[in-house]
KESE-810556 format. One record per residue: residue number from 1; x, y, z negated of N, C-alpha, C in turn; residue in three letters. Coordinates in nm, 4 decimals. Atoms other than C-alpha are relative to their C-alpha. Layout:
N
+-----+----------+----------+----------+----------+----------+----------+----------+----------+----------+---------+
: num :      n.X :      n.Y :      n.Z :     ca.X :     ca.Y :     ca.Z :      c.X :      c.Y :      c.Z : residuo :
+-----+----------+----------+----------+----------+----------+----------+----------+----------+----------+---------+
: NUM :        X :        Y :        Z :        X :        Y :        Z :        X :        Y :        Z :     ALA :
...
+-----+----------+----------+----------+----------+----------+----------+----------+----------+----------+---------+
//
This chain:
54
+-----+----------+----------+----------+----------+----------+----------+----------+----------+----------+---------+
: num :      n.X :      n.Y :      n.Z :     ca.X :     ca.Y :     ca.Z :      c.X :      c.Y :      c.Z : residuo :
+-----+----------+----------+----------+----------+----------+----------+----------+----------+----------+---------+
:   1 :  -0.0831 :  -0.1051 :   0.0544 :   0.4851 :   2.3840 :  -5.9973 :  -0.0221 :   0.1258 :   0.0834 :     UNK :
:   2 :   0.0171 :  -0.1230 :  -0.0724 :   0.4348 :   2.7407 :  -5.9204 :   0.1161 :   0.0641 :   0.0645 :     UNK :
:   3 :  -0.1277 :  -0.0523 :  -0.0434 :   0.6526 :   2.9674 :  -5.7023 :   0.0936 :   0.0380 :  -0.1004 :     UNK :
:   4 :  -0.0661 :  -0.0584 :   0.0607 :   0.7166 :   3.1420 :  -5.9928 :   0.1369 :  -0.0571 :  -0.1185 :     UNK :
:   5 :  -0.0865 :   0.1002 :   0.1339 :   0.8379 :   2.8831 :  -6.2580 :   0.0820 :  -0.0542 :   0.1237 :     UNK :
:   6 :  -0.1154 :   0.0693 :  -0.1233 :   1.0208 :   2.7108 :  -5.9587 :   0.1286 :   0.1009 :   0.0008 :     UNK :
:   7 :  -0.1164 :  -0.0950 :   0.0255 :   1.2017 :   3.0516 :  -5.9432 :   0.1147 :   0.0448 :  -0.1177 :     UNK :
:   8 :  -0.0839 :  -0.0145 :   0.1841 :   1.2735 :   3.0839 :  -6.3461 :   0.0859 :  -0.1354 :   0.0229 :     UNK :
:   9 :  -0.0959 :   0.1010 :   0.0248 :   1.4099 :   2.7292 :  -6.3045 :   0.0897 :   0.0276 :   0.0511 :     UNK :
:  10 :  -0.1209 :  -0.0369 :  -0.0695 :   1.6320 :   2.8034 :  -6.0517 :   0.1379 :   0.0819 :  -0.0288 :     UNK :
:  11 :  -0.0555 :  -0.1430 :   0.0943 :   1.7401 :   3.1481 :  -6.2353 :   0.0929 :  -0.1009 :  -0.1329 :     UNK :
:  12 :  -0.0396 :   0.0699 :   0.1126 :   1.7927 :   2.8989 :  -6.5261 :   0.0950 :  -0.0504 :   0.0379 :     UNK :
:  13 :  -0.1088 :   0.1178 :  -0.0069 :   2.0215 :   2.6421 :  -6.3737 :   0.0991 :   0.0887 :   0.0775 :     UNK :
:  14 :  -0.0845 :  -0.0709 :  -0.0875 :   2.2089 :   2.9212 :  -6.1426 :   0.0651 :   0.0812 :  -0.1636 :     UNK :
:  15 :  -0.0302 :  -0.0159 :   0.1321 :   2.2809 :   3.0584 :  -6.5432 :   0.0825 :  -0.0568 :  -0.0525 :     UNK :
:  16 :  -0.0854 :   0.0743 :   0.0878 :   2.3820 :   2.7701 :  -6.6872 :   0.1396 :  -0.0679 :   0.0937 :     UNK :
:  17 :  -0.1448 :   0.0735 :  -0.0801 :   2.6437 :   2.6704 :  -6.3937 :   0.0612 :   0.1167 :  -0.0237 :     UNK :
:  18 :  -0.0838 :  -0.0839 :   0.0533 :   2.7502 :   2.9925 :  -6.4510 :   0.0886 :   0.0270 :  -0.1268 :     UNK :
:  19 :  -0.0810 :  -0.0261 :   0.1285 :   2.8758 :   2.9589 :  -6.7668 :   0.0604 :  -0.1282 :  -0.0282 :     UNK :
:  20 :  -0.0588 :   0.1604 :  -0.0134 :   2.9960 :   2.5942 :  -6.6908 :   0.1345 :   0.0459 :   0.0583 :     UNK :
:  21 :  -0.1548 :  -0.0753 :  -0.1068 :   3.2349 :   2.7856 :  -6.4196 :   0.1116 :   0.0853 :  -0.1118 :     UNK :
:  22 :  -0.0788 :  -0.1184 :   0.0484 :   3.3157 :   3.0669 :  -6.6312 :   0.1133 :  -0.0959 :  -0.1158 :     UNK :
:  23 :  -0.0732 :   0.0840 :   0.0923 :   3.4361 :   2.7801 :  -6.9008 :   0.1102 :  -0.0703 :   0.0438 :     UNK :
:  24 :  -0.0926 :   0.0433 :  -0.0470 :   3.6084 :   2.6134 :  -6.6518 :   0.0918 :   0.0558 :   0.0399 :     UNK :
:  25 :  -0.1108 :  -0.0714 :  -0.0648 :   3.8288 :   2.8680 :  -6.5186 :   0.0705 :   0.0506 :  -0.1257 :     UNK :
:  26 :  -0.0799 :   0.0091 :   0.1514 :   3.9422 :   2.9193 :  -6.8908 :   0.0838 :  -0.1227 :  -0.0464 :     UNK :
:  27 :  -0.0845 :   0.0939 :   0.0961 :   4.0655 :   2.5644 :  -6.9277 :   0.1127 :  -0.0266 :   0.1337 :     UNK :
:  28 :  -0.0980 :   0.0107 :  -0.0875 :   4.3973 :   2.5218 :  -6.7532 :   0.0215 :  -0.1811 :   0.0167 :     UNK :
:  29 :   0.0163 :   0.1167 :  -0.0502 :   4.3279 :   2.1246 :  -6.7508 :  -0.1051 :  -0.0743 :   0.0676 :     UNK :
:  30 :   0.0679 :   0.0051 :  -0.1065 :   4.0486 :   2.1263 :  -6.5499 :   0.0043 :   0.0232 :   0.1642 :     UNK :
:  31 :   0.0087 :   0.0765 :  -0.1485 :   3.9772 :   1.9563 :  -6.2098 :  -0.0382 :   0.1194 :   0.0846 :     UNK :
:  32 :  -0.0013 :  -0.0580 :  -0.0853 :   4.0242 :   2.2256 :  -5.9335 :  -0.1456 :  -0.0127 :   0.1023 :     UNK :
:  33 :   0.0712 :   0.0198 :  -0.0834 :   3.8209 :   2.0262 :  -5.7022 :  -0.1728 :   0.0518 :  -0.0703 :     UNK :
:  34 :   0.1095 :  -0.0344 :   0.1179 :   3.5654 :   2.0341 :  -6.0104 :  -0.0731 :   0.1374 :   0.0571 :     UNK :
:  35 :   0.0232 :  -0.1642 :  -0.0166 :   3.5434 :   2.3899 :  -6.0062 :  -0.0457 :   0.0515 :   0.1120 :     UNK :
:  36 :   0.0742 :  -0.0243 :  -0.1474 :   3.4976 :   2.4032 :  -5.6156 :  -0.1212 :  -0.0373 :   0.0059 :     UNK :
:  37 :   0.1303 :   0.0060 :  -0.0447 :   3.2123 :   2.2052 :  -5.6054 :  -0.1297 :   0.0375 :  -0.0883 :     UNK :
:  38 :   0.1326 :  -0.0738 :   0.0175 :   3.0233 :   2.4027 :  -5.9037 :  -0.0525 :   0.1194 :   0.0653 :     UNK :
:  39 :  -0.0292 :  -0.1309 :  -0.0617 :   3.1174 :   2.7037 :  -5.7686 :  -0.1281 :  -0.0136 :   0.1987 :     UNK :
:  40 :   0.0465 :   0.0365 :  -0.1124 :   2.9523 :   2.5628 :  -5.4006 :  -0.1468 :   0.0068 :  -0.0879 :     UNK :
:  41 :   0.1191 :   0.0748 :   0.0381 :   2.6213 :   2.4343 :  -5.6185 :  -0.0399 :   0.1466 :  -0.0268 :     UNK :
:  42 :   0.0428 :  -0.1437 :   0.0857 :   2.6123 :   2.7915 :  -5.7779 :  -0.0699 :   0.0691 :   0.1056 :     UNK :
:  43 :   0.0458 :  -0.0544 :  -0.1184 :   2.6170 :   2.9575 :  -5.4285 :  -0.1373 :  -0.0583 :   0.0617 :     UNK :
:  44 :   0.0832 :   0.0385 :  -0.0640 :   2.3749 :   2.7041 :  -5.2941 :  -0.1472 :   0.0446 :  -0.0691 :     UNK :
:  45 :   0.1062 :  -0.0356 :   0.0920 :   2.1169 :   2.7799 :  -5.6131 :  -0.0286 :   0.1664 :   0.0795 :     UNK :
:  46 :   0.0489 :  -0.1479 :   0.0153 :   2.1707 :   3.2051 :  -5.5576 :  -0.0539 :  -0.0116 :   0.1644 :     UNK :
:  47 :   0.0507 :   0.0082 :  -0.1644 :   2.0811 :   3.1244 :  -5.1779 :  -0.1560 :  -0.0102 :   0.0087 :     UNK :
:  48 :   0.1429 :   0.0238 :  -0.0114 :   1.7812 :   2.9843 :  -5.2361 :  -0.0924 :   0.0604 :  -0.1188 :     UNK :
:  49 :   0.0919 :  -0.0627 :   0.0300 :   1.6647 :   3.1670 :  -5.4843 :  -0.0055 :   0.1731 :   0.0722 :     UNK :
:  50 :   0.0415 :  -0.0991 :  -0.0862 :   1.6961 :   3.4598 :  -5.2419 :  -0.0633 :   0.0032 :   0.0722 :     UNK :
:  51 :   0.1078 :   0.0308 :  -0.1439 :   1.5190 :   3.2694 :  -4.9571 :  -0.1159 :   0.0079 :  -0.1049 :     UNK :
:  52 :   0.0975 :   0.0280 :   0.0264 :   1.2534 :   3.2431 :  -5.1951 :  -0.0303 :   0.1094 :  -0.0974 :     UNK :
:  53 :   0.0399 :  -0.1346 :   0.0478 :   1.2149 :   3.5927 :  -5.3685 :  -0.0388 :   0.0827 :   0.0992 :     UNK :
:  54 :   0.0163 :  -0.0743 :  -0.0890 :   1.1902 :   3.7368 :  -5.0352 :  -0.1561 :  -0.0173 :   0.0921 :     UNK :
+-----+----------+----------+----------+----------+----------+----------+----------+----------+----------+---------+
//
């Protein structure tokens, strides 16, 4: 896999947790903890795709 597609994936899945979060903070019966640890996965994705644009 190239840097680059490695990077689109990344872009991709840092996307789609984003809109997993954004869904979750709309439903008022969703798991708190839930939400912490996409919210953590999200951060950990935009991290590394910074270490690796740079």
């Amino acid at each position: 896999m190239s840097m680059s597609s490695h990077l689109q994936e990344l872009r991709k899945k840092h996307q789609d947790l984003e809109s997993e979060v954004e869904a979750a903070q709309r439903s008022p019966a969703f798991d708190d903890l839930q939400l912490t640890a996409m919210k953590k996965e999200k951060l950990k994705l935009k991290e590394e795709i910074e270490r690796l644009s740079h």
